[in-house]
Structures are given as structure tokens and as C-alpha cells.
C-alpha positions in Angstrom: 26.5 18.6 -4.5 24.7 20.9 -2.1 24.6 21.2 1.3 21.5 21.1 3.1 21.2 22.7 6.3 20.7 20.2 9.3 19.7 20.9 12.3 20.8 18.8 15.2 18.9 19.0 19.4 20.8 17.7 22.0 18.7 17.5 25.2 20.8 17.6 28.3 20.8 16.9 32.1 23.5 15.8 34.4 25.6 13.9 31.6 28.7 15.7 32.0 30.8 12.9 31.9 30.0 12.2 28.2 28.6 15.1 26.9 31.9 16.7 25.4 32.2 13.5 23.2 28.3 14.6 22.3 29.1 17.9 21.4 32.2 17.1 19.4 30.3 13.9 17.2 28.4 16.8 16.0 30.4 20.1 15.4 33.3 18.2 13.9 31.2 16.3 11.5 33.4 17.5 7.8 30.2 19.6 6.7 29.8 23.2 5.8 25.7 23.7 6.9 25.1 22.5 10.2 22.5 24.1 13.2 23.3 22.6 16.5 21.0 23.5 19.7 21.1 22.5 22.9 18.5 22.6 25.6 19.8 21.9 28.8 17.6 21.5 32.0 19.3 22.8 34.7 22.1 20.6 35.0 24.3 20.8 38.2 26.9 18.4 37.9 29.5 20.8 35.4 27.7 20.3 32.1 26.9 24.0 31.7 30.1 24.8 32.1 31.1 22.3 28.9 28.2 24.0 26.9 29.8 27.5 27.6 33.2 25.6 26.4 31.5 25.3 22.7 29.1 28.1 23.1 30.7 30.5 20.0 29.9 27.1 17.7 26.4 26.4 18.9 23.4 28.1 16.8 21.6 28.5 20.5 21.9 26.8 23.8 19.6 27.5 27.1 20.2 25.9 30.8 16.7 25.8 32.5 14.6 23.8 33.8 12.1 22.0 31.9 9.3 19.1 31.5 11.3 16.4 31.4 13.5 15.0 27.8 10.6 15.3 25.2 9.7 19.0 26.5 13.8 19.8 25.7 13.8 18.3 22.4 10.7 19.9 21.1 12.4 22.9 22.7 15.1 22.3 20.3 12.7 21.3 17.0 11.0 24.4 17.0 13.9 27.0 17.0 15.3 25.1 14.3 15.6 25.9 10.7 17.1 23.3 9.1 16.1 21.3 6.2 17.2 18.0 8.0 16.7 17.8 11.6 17.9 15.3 14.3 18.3 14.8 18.1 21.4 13.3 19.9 20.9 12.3 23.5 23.9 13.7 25.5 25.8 10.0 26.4 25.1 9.2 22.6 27.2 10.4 19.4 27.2 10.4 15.5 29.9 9.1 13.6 32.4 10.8 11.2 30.8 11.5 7.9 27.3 10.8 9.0 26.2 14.0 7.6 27.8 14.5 4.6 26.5 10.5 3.7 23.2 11.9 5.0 23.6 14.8 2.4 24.5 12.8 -0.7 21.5 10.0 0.2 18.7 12.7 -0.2 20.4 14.1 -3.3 19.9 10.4 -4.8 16.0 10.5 -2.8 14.7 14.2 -2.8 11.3 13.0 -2.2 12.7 10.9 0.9 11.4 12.5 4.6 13.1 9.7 6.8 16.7 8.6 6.3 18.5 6.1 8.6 21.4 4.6 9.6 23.0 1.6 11.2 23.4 1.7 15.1 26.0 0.5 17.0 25.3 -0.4 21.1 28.7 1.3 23.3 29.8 1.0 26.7 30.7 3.7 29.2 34.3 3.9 27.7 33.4 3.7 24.3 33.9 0.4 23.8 31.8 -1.8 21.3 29.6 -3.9 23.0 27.0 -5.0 19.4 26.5 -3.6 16.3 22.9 -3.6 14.9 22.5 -3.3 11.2 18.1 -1.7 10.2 16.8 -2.1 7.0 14.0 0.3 5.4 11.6 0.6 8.2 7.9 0.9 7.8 4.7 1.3 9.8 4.0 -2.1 9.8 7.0 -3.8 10.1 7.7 -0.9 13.1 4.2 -1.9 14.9 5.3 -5.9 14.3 9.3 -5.3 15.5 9.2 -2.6 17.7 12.1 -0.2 17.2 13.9 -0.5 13.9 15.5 2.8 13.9 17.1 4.5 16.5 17.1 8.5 17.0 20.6 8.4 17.8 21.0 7.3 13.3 18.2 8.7 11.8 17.3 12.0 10.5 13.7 13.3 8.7 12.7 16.6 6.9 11.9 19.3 9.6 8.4 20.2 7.5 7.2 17.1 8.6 6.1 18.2 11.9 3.9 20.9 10.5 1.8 17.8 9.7 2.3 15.3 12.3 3.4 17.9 15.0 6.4 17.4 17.9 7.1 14.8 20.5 4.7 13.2 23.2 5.4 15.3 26.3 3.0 12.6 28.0 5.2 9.9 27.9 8.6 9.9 29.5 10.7 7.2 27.9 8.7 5.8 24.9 8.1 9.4 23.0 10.8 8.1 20.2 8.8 4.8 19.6 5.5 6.8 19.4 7.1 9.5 17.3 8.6 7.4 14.5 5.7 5.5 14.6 3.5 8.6 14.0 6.1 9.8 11.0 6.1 6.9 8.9 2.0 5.8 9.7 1.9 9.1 7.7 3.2 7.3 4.4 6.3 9.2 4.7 8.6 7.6 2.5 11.8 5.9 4.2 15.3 5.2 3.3 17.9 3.4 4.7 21.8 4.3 4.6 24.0 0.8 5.2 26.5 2.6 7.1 27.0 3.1 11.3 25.7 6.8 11.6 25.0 6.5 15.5 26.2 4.9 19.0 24.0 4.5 22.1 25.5 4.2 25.3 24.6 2.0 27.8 25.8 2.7 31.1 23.9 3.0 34.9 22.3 6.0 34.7 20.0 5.7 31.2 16.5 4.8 31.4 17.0 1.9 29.0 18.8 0.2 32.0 16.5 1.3 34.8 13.3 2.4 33.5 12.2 -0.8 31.5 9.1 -1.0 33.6 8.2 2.4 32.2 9.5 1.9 28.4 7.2 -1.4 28.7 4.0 0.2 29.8 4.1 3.1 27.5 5.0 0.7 24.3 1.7 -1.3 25.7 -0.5 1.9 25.8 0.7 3.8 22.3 0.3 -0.2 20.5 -3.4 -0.6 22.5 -5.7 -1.5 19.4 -2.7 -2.0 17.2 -1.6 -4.8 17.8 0.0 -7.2 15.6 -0.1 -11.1 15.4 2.2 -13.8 16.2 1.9 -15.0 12.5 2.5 -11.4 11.2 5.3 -10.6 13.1 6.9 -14.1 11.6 6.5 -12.3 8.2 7.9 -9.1 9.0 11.2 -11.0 10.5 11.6 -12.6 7.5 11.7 -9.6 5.4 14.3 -8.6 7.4 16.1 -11.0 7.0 15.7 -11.2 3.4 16.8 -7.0 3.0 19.9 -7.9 5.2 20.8 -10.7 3.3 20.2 -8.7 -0.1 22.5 -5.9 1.4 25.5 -8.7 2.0 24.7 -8.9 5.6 25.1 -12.3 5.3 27.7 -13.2 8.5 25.2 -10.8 10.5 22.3 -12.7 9.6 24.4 -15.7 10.4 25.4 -14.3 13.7 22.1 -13.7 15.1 20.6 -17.2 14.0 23.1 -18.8 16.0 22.3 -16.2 19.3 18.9 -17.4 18.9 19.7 -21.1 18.5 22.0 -20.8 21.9 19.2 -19.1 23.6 16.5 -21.8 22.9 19.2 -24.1 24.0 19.4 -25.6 20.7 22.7 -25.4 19.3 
């Protein structure tokens, strides 16, 4: 099989403490054809001094300050020259074999842009905390569900953004939402890979856990006029549920019935 370049941006500020297990997820991936940047905004707290660790292995790497985590990545997607491109977040990692699965998926799908993976939520100390299985996401079932693909698993042909262009650098925390949303209300086709490709950390510092007020407003303003119905979003559940249980998810599906059951007090 061949190899396709792919090109992965890791924006980074003041995550020293995890971003050597970052940088490692991606250069020892086993695969012969990879780009790795990384845009660093003028971190203080010893992270430049890891970069410089890896610096002979890294395609380009910059420490100054920018406009914020959207402004770095876009920093990132435009020097690259990969056939696949991705970001990693710098408390975040990909998996072993992620891009060689990655490679032999668009072999079977050339005409695929958007190829996911499974996610699984970590702790601080690496430590498993919940895995979350996607299916095929889609424009509609993406404006019904919110986020069902994460950057930290998914990967999309770089030539894309010649038509649908780069990142929000307007919105600070919802830019991935409004971005995948833009890529696939382009008709983009979309795969999905049933295999872990990504963790997200959760820990103090990440805007997931402090910044919800944020994330909330900006998901209201890019859905403003877009908004789906009660009913609708009903449907869309159930075709997840049905591609899940069509996959073999079946003790998944299972799990998650009975987390909603002992939320609504019902089981």
C-alpha cells in the first residue's frame, strides 16, 4: 500500500506537563510519511525547552506569541503539505497505529475527505475515565447531536480548505464545532474507522472544564437559524443507535441506556 503524507499541528501554550506524551503519540506512530509542526505561543513554563528536545524530528516548530489556539493551528495548516492533515491539542495524544489504520482506510475510500476515529476521555495520569464510540457523522446529524467527532480522532484531505478555508479565529473555544460543521455542510463525504485513534484529557486547566460558559455561547451563535427540533434530534439518536448496534456495539449501546435510565431516576 502507499503511504500518504500526513501532516499533523500541534498548538501549544503552557502544557508542559503533558506535552512530551503529545509529541511522542505522534512521532512514534509506525509510519514512514509523516509532517509534524508545532506552533507554540510563547510558552514560559519549560515547554520550549521539550520542543527543542524533538526539534531534529519536527518538519517546523516556532515559539511566539499568537491570537489565541485557532490563530496557532491555522499557523500550522498552512505550512503544511500533507495529503492528510490533523491537529493534536498538547494535553491530548493519538494512539499506536492510528496512522497507518488512517492510511489503509482511504486506500479502501479514495474519494473520502473526512476520516474518524473512536475517542476515549483520560485523566491527568492517563488513566481511562470513558470511552466514546462515533459513527459516520453528517451535517445533520452534527447540527441535531452537537459534536460527533472529535479533532483529537479525525483527520480530512488538506485541499479541502482551498474551498471551505481555515479555522474561526473569532471564536475561542467552539472553532472545532464550527469547523467540522463547515467541512461536512460541504457534502464532503465521511468515514468512520471503529477503532480508538484519540484521547482527550480532562484535567483543571482545559477550557472544556472552565470555559463552558464560553463553549455554550459560541455553539448558540454558529447554530443561530440552524436549529434543529426536538422531534429531529429523536431521529438522529436513533440512527445512532442503530449504526452502533450494526457495528457490534451492542454492550455500549446497552451501557449508555442504563446511564440514562439512572439519570432520570428510573432504573
Amino acid at each position: 500500500m502507499s503511504y500518504p503524507k500526513i501532516s499533523v499541528v500541534t498548538p501549544s501554550f503552557n502544557q508542559a506537563a503533558y506535552l512530551e506524551r503529545t509529541i511522542l503519540s505522534v512521532l512514534d506512530q509506525d509510519y514512514p510519511n509523516i509532517e509534524y509542526i508545532i506552533i507554540d505561543g510563547g510558552s514560559t513554563d519549560g515547554s520550549v525547552d521539550i520542543i527543542r528536545q524533538y526539534a531534529h524530528r519536527l518538519t517546523h516548530w516556532v515559539s511566539e506569541p499568537d491570537r489565541g489556539q485557532a490563530h496557532a493551528i491555522n499557523k500550522g495548516l498552512q505550512q503544511a503539505t500533507g495529503k492528510w492533515v490533523a491537529w493534536q491539542n498538547s494535553d491530548d495524544f493519538f494512539y499506536p497505529g492510528t496512522f497507518l489504520q488512517l492510511a489503509q482506510m482511504a486506500a479502501i475510500e479514495p474519494d473520502a475527505d473526512l476520516i474518524i476515529g473512536n475517542m476515549n476521555l483520560i485523566d491527568k495520569d492517563d488513566m481511562l475515565l470513558r470511552d466514546i464510540k462515533y459513527v459516520r457523522p453528517t451535517y445533520l446529524s452534527m447540527l441535531a447531536e452537537g459534536m460527533v467527532l472529535t479533532n483529537q480522532a479525525a483527520f480530512w484531505k488538506r485541499d479541502v480548505h482551498l474551498q471551505i478555508g481555515f479555522l474561526n479565529e473569532l471564536l475561542d473555544c467552539a472553532f472545532d464545532f464550527d469547523w467540522f460543521l463547515r467541512l461536512l455542510q460541504h457534502k464532503r463525504k465521511s468515514i468512520h474507522v471503529p477503532r480508538a485513534w484519540g484521547a482527550l484529557r480532562l484535567h483543571d486547566e482545559t477550557k472544556s472544564s472552565n470555559r463552558q460558559n464560553v463553549f455554550q455561547a459560541e455553539t448558540k451563535k454558529i447554530l443561530n437559524g440552524r436549529e434543529i427540533l426536538k422531534w429531529q434530534l429523536r431521529l438522529f439518536q436513533i440512527r445512532r443507535m442503530i449504526l452502533l448496534l450494526k457495528a457490534g456495539e451492542i454492550s455500549y449501546v446497552l451501557r449508555g441506556a442504563k446511564k440514562r435510565l439512572l439519570s432520570r431516576n428510573l432504573f
